[in-house]
N, C-alpha and C positions, 0 to 999 in steps of 0.2 A: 236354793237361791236365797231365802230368808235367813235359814243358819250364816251364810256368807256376807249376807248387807249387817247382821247383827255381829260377827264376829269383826268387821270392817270399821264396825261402830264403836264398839270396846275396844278397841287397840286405840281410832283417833280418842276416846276419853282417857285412857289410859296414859297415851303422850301427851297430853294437855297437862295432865294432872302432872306426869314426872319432873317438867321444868320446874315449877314451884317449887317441888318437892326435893329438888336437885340444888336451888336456889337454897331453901331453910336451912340444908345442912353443910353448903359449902362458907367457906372451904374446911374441910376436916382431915388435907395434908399438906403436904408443902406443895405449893405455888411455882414453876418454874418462867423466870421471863429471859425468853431467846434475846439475846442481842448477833443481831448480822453482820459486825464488825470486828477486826481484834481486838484486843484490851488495849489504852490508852486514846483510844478517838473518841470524839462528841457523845458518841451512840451511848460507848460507853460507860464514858461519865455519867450523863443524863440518866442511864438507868440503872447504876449500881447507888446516885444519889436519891431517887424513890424508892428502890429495895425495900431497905430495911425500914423505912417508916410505914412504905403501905404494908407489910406483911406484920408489924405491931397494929397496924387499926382492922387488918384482914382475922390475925388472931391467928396466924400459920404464916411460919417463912418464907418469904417470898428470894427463890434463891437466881442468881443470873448468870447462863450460861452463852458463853462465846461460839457463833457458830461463821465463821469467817469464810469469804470466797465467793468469786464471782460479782464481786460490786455488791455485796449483800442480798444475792440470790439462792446462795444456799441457806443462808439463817431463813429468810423469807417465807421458802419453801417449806422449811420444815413445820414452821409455823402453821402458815395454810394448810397442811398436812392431818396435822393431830386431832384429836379426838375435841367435838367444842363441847368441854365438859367444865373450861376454866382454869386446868390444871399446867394448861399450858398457854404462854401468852408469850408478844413477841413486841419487841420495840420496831413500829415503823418510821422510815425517814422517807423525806423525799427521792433519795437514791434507790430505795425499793420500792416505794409506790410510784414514782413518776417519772423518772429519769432513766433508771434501768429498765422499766416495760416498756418505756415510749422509744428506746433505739434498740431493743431484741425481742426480736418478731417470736421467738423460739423462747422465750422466757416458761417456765413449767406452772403461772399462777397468771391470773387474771386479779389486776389490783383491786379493780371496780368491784367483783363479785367474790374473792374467795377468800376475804375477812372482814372482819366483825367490827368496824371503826369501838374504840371506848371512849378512849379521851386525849388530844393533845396536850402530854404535858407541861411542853415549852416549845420556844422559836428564838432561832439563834440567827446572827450577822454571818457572812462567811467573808473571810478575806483574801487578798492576795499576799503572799508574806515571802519574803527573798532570804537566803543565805547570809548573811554578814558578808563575805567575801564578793558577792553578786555586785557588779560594776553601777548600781543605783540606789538610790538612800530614800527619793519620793516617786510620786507618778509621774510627773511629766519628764525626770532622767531615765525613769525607767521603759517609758513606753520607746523613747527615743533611740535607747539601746539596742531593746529587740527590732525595731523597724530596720534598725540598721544592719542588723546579725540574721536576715530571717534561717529558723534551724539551727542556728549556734547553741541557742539554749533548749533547756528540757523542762516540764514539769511536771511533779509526782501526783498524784490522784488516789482515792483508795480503789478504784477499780473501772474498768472501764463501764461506760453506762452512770456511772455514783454521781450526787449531784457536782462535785467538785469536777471531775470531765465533763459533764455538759455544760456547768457555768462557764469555765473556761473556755469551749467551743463557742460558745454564745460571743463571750467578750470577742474572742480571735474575731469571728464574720464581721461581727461589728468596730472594731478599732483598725481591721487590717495587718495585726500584729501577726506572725507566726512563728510560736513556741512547739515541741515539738510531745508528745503525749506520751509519760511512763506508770502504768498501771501496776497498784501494790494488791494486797490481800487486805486494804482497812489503810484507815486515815492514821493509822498507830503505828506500822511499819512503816509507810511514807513519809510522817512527820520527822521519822527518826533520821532518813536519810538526810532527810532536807537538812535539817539542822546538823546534821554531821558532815553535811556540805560534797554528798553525793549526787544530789540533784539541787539545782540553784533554787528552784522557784515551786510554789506548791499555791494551791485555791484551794483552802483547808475552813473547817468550822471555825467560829473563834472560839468557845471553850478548849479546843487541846492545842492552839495555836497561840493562847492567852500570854500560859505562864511564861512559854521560850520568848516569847516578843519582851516581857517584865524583865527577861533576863540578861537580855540581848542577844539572842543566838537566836532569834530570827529578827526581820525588820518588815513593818505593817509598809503597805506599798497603798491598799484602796481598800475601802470593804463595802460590802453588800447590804447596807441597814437603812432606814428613813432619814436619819439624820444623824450627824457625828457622834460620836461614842463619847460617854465621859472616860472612859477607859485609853480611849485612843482620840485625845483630843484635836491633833496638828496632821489625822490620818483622812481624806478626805473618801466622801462614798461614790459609787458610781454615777450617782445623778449628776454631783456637781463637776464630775470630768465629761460630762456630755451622755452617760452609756448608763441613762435609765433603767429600759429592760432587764438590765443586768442585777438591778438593786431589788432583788429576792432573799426573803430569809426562809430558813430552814427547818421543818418540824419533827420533832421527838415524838410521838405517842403511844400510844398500847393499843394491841387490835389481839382481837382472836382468831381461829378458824371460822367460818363462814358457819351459819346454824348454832351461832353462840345463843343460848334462850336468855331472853331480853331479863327477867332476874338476875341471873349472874351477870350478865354488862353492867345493870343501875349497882351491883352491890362493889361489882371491882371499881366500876365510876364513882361511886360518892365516897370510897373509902381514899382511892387517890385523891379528890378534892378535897378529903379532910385532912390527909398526907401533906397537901400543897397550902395549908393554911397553917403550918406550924413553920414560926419567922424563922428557926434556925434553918430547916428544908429550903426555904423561898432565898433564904441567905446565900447556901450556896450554890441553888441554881442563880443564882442574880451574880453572883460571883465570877462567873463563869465568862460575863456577858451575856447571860443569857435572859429572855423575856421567857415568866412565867403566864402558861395560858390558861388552861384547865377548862376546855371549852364542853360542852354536851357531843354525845356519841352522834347526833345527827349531824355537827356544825363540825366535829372531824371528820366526817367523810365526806360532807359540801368538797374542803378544802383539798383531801387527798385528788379529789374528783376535775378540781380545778388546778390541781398543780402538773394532774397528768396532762389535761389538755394543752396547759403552757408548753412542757418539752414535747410533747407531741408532733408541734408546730417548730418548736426548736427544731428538730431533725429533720424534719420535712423541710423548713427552709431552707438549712446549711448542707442537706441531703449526708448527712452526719450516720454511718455505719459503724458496726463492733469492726474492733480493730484486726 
């Protein structure tokens, strides 16, 4: 019985000690950070633009792998999955922590418990943005449109569950408007269509919804921020067409698998904080439209914590199900 309380005792000093010990030498390979979306959406931008600075201040590459599908429930997954050694780390948004867990009951991860919050490292507007060809140019033509047409139009999303479906479902309960819901693999095939004029209407981030609106091949109809954008001056936000609730911005961050030891969090956290303190970085996330955060690993997971409970209530209000 003693050999056993003593063998029980040395393994807990033995785990105590490896986290440190795990901390002093990390990282000593390359760094992978999951992204749950395709190439070209918010997700993506946001975290091929910290890449390569945090893996210069990491001192090991930090490389970023696309892992698309399901409303970013497979990239999510595999995140939560992995070993929490560091070696693997995964961009979360509110599509995978709160949007998509709070309308699939069957989701394989539990947001709250099975990762590692690090750090938010920005918060974006999300907009509503139309086709060229689409029969409206601001919001009050446009709402008038679809009220008139209900089901006439469609609009693309990156996945069912992604925040861009549940924003949308939000506005619909609340405007009375009904546009009709088409589900892509990522805000990157979706935008494409939109703009190719496959599908009319999209509720997209603004970082990958930016450049087409600069170009004109899409047109900003309303967007989701505290106050007008300088970016989009004459675009007005949800508030001031009456539809509040609706004016949510979006968050980027890094998490691990759950049992991440608190050394490697503060060492990946303050090296992306020192990542986000060099003006060319901050330039182009600010580029973007996007608001640079870089909050503490506790005040990212307050947020994740509080963004589930929103759509939570989202879908229990609108009794909102997977398609």
């Amino acid at each position: 019985m003693k050999r056993r309380v003593w063998i029980a005792a040395a393994a807990t000093l033995l785990g105590a000690a490896a986290a440190p010990a795990l901390a002093q030498g990390y990282p000593n390979k390359v760094v992978k950070l999951t992204v749950p979306f395709a190439p070209g959406g918010t997700t993506d931008i946001i975290g091929r633009v910290i890449a390569d600075p945090l893996g210069r201040v990491l001192g090991q590459p930090v490389i970023v792998e696309n892992k698309a599908g399901a409303g970013g429930v497979v990239g999510a997954t595999d995140t939560a999955r992995q070993a929490p050694d560091g070696y693997t780390l995964g961009i979360a948004t509110v599509s995978t922590t709160a949007a998509n867990p709070a309308i699939n009951p069957k989701i394989p991860y539990n947001p709250l418990t099975d990762f590692t919050p690090i750090i938010n490292i920005a918060a974006t507007p999300n907009i509503i943005a139309v086709n060229p060809s689409f029969p409206a140019k601001d919001y009050k033509t446009f709402i008038e449109v679809i009220k008139k047409n209900p089901g006439k139009y469609s609009y693309a999303s990156s996945g069912t569950g992604g925040i861009g479906h549940l924003q949308m479902e939000l506005y619909k309960s609340l405007s009375g408007a009904f546009v009709t819901h088409i589900p892509y693999r990522g805000a990157g095939p979706a935008l494409n269509d939109v703009v190719a004029g496959q599908v009319p209407i999209m509720f997209d981030n603004l970082p990958s919804a930016l450049p087409f609106i600069k170009e004109g091949r899409l047109v900003p109809i309303v967007v989701a921020a505290p106050q007008r954008l300088k970016e989009l001056p004459n675009v007005p936000t949800f508030k001031e067409v009456g539809l509040e609730p609706v004016n949510r911005l979006a968050y980027y961050g890094i998490v691990g698998p759950k049992g991440l030891p608190k050394e490697v969090v503060t060492k990946i956290h303050d090296a992306t904080k020192k990542a986000l303190e060099d003006p060319a970085v901050r330039k182009r996330i600010e580029d973007t439209g996007s608001i640079v955060i870089g909050n503490t690993p506790e005040q990212f997971g307050e947020q994740i914590k509080n963004e589930y409970a929103v759509y939570r209530k989202v879908v229990e209000g609108a009794k909102l199900k997977l398609d």
